[in-house]
Each structure stands twice: as C-alpha cells, then as structure tokens.
N, C-alpha and C positions, 0 to 999 in steps of 0.2 A: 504493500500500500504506500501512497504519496507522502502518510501520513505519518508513519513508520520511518522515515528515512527523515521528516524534518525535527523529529521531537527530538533527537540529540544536540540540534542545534539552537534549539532555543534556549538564552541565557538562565530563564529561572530554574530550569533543570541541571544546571551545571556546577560545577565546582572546581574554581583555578583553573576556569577556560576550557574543562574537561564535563563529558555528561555523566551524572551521577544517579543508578537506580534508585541509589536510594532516596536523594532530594528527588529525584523522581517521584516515590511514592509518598514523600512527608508532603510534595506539593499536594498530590492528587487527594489525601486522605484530607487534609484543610480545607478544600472545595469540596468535597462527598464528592468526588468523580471515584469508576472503577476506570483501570487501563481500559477498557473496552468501549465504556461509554466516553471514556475522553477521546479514544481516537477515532470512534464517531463523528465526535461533533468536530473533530479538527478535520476529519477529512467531508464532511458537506463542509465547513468553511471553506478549505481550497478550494474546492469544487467552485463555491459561489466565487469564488475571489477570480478565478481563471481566466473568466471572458474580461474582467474589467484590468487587471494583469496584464493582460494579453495586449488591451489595446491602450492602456497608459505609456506601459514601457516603449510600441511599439512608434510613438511618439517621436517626430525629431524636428527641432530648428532648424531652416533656411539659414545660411549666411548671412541673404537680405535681410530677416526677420529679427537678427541677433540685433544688426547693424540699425539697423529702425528701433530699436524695442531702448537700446544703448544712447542713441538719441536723443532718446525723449526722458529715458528714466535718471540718465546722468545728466542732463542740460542745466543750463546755469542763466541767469539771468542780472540786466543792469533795471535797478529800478528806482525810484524818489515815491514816497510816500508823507501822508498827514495825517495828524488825527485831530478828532473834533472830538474834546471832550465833554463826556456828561457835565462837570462841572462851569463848562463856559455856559450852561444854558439853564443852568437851574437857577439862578437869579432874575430869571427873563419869565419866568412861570409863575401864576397867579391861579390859586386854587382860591372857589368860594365856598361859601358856605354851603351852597345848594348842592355842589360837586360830594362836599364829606358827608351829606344827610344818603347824597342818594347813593354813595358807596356803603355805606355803616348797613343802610337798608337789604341792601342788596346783594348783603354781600353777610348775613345774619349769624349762618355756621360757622363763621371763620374767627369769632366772639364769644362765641359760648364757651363757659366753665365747668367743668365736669365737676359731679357733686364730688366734696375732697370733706377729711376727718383727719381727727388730731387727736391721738393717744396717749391715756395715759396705760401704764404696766405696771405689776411686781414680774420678777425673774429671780429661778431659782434655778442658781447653777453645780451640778455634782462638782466641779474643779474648782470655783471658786468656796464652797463649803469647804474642802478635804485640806486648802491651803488655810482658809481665815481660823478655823479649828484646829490644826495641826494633829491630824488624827488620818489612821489609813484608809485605804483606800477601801478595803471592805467596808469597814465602818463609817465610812463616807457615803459609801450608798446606800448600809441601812439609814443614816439621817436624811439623804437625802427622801427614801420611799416613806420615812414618817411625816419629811415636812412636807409631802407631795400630794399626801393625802389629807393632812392639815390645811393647806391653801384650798384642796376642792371644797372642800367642806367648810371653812371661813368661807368664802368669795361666792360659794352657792345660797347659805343660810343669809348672806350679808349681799344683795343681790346690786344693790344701787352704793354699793360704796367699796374703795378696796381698805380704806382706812385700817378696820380690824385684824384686817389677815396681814397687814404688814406691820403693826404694832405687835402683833402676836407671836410670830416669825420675825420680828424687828430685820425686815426688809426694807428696801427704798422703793419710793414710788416713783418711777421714770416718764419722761414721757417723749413723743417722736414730734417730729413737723406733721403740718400737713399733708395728705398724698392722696393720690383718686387711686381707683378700683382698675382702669384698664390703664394706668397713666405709663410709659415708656423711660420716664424721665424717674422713679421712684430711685433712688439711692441703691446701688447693687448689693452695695455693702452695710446695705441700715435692715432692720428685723420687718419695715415695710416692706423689705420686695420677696419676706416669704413668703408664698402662696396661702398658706395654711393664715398666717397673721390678715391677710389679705381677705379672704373668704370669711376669716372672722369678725370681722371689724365689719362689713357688709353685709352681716346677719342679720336680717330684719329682728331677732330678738336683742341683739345688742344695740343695733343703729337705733332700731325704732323705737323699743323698748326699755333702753335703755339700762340692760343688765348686765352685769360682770360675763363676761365669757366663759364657756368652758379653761381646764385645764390645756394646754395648747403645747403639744411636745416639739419644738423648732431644730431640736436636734439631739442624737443620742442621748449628751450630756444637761440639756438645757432645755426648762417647760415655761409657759409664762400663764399671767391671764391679763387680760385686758378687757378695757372699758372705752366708751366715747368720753373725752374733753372736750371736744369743740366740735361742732360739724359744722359743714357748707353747703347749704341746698345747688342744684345745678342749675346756673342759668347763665344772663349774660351781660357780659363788660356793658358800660355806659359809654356812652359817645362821648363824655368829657374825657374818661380811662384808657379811650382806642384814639382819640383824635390827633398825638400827634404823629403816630405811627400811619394815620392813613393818609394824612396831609406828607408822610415821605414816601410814599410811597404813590399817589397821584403826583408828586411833584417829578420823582425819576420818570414815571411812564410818560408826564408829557415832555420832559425833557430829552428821553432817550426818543422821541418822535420829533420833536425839534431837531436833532441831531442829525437826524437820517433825512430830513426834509433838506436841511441845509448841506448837507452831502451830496443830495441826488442834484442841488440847483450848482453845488460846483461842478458836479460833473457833467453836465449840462455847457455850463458857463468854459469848459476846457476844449471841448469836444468843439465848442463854437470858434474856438478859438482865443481865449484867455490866457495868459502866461500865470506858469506859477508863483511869479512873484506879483501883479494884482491883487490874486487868489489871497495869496499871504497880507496883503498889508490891508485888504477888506474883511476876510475873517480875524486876524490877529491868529494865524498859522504859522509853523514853521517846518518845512519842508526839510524830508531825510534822503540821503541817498545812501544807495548800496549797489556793489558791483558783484556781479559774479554768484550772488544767492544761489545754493542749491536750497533741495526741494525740501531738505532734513536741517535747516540753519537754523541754530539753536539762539542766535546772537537776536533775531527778530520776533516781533509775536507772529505766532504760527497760523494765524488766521490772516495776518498781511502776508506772511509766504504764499498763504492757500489763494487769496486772490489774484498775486501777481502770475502765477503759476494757471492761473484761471481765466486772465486776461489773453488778446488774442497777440498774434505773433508781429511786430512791426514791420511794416512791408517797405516804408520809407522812411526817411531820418521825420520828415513833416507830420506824419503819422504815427502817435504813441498810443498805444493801445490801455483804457484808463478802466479801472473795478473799483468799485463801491463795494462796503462791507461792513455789517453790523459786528463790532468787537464786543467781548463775554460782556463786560461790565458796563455795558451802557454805550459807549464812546462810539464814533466812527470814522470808519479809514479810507481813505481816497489813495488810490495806488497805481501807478503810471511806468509804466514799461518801458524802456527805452533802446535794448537790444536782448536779443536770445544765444547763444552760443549751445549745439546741439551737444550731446555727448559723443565721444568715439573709441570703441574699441580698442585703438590703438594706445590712449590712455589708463587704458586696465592692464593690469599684471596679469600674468598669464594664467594663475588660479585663478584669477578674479573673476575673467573671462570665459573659463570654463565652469566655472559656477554657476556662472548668469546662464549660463547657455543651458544648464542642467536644470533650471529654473524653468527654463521657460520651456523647453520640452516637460517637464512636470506639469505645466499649466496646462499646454495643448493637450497633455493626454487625456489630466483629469474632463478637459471642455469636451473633447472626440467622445470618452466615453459617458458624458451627459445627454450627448446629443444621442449617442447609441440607444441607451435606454428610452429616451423621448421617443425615439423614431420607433422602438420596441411597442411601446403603450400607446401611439398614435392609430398603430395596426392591431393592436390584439383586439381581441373579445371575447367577451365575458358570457358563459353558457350559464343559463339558470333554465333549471328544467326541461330541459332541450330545446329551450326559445336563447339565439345568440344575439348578443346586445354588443355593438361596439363599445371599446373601454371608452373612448373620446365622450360618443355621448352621455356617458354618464357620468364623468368626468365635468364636461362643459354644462350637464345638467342645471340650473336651478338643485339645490338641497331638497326641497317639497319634493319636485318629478320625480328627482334619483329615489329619493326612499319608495315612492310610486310605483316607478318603474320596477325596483327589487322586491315591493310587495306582492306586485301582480302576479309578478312571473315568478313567485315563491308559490302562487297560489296550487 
C-alpha cells in the first residue's frame, strides 16, 4: 500500500531522524487509532490528495510570468504626500443642542446601566485559621468544619444581618465594589468574578429579599456568605452624565467628514491643475516627499503606501497620478505619484529568484486546481431517487427551491 511506504516518513513517528514502532504505536494508542484503521484513513487521504497533487505540483512559471509578477511585486515608487488632520477641523465644528437631544434619543442602548450590587461578606478561610491559631493542620480543619457550621446557622437564624455571626466567630465584615451580573469588566482577580458569588448575589432571595446567602464554598480552602449593601436598579445615564462624551464624539464625525470633503476639493483642485504649493499655503499643508517606496516601507503610514501603490502609473512628467485616502484616526491623505520604477529579476539573488519563482508556481497550481474542481461541480449531478438534478442548479438555487427541489424528489 501507498500508505505503508509513507508512514516511516513522517516526523511524529520518528526518533533522531529515524522511524520508530514504537512512537509509532504510543502515537497511535493517544489518538485511539489501530495500525489498520490509521492506514485506512491515510491511505483515502492520499487517494483524495492525488488529483489535486497531481495538478499543483504539475504547475510551472513562464519566464514572462516570473518577469511580470517581479515587476510589479518588487516596484518602487517617487511620491509627495499630505495630510489633513482631524484636528485642523475640529475647531470649525458647531454641535447644537438639537444635534445631542437627537443622538442621546437615538441612540438609547448605548446608555443604559446594567443593574450592579455592592457586597458586603464574612470569609472563613482553613489557611488563614491554621496560621492566626498556630495549630495543625488536622486541627485546622476540624475548627474550621465547627466554625463552618456555626456561620450557616448564625447567618440563616440571623437572616437580615451578618452582625452576629461575625461577633460570634469575631470575623471581619468585608465588603466588594460594585459589579453587574453579565459585566466583562468584573475584577478577575476580586471574589466578584466567581461565578458561584455571582449567581448568589443575583438570587432573587438575596437581591430581592434581602437575606444573608447560603454558605458559599469559593474554593477548596475558603467559604463565605454574603449579603446586599447597596444595589443599582438598571437603567439609564442622563443626558447631563453622556453629554460630553456625545458632543466628542459628533464633533470627530463631523470633523472627520470635513476632512475628507476638503480632501476630495484638493484633489479636484490638483487634477485641474493647482500646484502643491497653493495647495499648501490655502490649506496650511505641508507636503512630504519620498523616493523609491517599496510596497512593505515601514518608515510611512501604510495606508499612504497603500494609496500611492493604488494610484495609476504616470504616463508623462505633466501627469501625476493623485489618491485620496481616509487615515485610521480621523485624518486625510492626499498622495501624488511622481515616477514608478518596475522590479527586475536581475536585482534578486539567485535564491531569491528561485523562491519567487517557486511561489508562484504554488499559486498557479493551487488556482489550476480550483478551477479543476469548479469545472468538476459545474458538470456533475446530483441523482435523488432516480430523478438527476444538475449540481449548478441547485447550487444557483434560491435556499427555499433547493430544499424544494431535495424534498420533492426525496418524495
């Protein structure tokens, strides 16, 4: 079998570059595989792998192809850019009043407070007992199982207060911040984000009720009980509480639209024929240049690489080829090309060349054998009860027809 001949070769079976039955069998016995079922399913894997094997590898580069592909992917570029920052245009922005009413409104869920509670606790811990008493550890545990059952029974009989059971067991009473029930932001490391503390503090007998908690075990060594301190019904911020969060947040969005409007009228204004220095001394711009950018230049922001690189090829010195571009934070870039320089082969090292070139037969093959399989399910079809259906149309189907069509002829 095919199968048979490649299992020596694969690394996890091997040992010092050598194949080993026995990692052989500690591999196989860790996956519940038998030898037999394993070389089963490796040999339908080859099988499935063969046609598309077959026609990756058999994949090759053109010279032209390498030469074209080397061109374009190593090319370099002379460019001048600007940017128009969010900041030159947020002083020029006037939010009113009617603008925050009709965001606050409209905007309702994005305000609301989840209902949140404020704890207090006794906690009674086996390693902090076995240290403050200086006693072992056996004995550690029977005190703790006496005061364990001491606290249920204070904090159940004493229902609305921990007062007694912590005077009694002269414990402390602690207490936590506030925190919500699904909240993300709960402390990882505080006794809110136990599940168990969680679910109990949101007991409608404790929320609502208002009563001491069960005994509450948080961890092998450590139990508590807890009560509500404070609660927070859920509802929502006041517009005096959100306003000036919305007022910066309508002032960015018309600013970053000011930005890009003032971007599109330079580019406009270049195209028509404007020099970049008008440009500059009308916006209060300053213009960058760069020679030679490739596509991976770490020294620029990579969204002005992506435009200049996106920009068209200059066909005469009089003709710059210019891209507009909304930057992450708000800002915008005006970006102006001024020569291309192709990549060439002859500038690669000879690995490097044979790399690319190994590359891009990789690429052809995986594309040849997509287009294989398309071409495979463009023709097949699909037999249901010995009515044939083209795969296409069911495929090109509507969702409703397809299940239709499979039901009828399931009929």
């Amino acid at each position: 079998k095919q199968a048979e001949a490649v299992v020596p070769q694969i690394p996890a079976f091997q040992v010092d570059g050598k194949f080993s039955e026995q990692r052989f069998m500690q591999v196989l016995n860790a996956t519940l595989f038998s030898p037999e079922s394993f070389l089963d399913s490796l040999q339908a894997e080859l099988m499935r792998n063969q046609m598309s094997l077959g026609i990756s590898e058999s994949a090759f580069a053109l010279p032209i192809e390498v030469d074209q592909a080397v061109q374009l992917i190593y090319q370099k570029r002379d460019m001048s850019y600007a940017i128009l920052t969010l900041k030159q245009f947020i002083p020029q922005v006037k939010i009113t009043e009617s603008l925050i009413q009709d965001f606050y409104k409209a905007n309702q869920q994005e305000f609301t407070i989840p209902e949140q509670v404020r704890l207090e606790y006794l906690e009674l811990s086996l390693n902090d007992l076995a240290k403050a008493q200086h006693i072992s550890q056996k004995e550690a545990q029977q005190k703790f199982a006496d005061m364990n059952e001491q606290l249920a029974n204070l904090t159940f009989s004493n229902p609305d207060s921990l007062q007694p059971a912590a005077k009694a067991l002269k414990l402390t009473i602690k207490q936590t911040g506030f925190f919500a029930e699904n909240s993300k932001q709960n402390d990882k490391q505080s006794m809110t984000a136990n599940p168990k503390v969680i679910a109990a503090a949101f007991n409608p007998d404790v929320l609502g009720r208002k009563n001491n908690s069960d005994v509450i075990p948080v961890s092998p060594t450590d139990v508590v009980v807890l009560r509500i301190k404070e609660h927070i019904p859920a509802g929502t911020r006041s517009l005096n509480e959100v306003r000036s969060s919305i007022v910066k947040r309508l002032t960015e969005k018309q600013a970053v639209a000011m930005a890009q409007l003032a971007g599109e009228k330079i580019l406009k204004a270049l195209q028509s024929g404007a020099t970049q220095q008008s440009i500059a001394k009308e916006y209060g711009l300053q213009w960058q240049s760069a020679s030679q950018v490739t596509r991976n230049d770490m020294k620029i922001n990579s969204a002005v690489v992506a435009a200049a690189f996106a920009a068209g090829v200059p066909h005469d010195k009089h003709v710059k080829p210019l891209k507009g571009v909304p930057l992450p934070q708000g800002d915008y870039a005006i970006v102006q090309v001024s020569a291309v320089y192709p990549g060439s082969v002859k500038n690669l090292k000879s690995s490097e060349a044979t790399t690319f070139r190994q590359q891009l037969q990789s690429t052809d093959g995986v594309q040849e054998y997509a287009l294989y399989v398309q071409g495979l399910l463009q023709n097949a079809k699909i037999v249901i009860n010995g009515k044939t259906t083209p795969w296409r149309e069911l495929v090109n189907a509507p969702a409703g027809e397809a299940s239709s069509v499979v039901n009828r002829d399931s009929e």
